[in-house]
N, C-alpha and C positions, 0 to 999 in steps of 0.2 A: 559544389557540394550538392548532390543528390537529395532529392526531398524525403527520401525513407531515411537518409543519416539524419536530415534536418528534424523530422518528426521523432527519431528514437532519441538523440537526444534530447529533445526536447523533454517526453516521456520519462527516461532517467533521471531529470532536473526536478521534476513534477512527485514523483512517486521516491524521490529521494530526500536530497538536501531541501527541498523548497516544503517538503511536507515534516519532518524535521524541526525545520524554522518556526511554520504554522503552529506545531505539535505545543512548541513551549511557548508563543507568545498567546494563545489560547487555553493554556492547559489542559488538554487531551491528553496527553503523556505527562504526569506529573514526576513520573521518579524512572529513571533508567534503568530497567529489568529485563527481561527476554525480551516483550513485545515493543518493539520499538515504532515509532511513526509511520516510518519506510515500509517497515513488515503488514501495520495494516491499514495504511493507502494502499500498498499494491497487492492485498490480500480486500480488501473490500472492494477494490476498481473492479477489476478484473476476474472476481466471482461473480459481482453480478453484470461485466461485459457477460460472460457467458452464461448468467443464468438471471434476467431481470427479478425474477420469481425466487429467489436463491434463500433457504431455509438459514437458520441459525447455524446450524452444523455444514451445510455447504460455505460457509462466507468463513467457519472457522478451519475446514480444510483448505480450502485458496488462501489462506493468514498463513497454514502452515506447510503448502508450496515453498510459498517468499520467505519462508524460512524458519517460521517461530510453530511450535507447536502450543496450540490451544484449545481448552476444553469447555 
């Protein structure tokens, strides 16, 4: 196996089921609606991989990339 399959799985584990898990044994996600764990792990990772400095509204467009729209 390839270390770029090794790393994006990994990545999909991370930014998925494993932040999910986090989501309710912390309660960050208390009640299952649009914005799910998944949506903003990988809407807050990956706004601010690309922008360290990344405003309110930038972090809530990268939220709604990954799929959930928020305002």
């Amino acid at each position: 196996m390839s270390v770029l399959t090794q790393v994006t799985r990994a990545w999909q584990r991370v930014l998925g089921p494993d932040a999910e898990r986090v989501a309710r044994r912390t309660g960050v996600i208390q009640r299952r609606r649009k914005l799910t764990a998944s949506a903003l792990a990988q809407g807050l990772v990956l706004g601010w991989l690309k922008n360290p400095d990344a405003t309110l509204e930038q972090l809530a467009q990268a939220v709604g990339i990954a799929g959930v729209e928020v305002t």
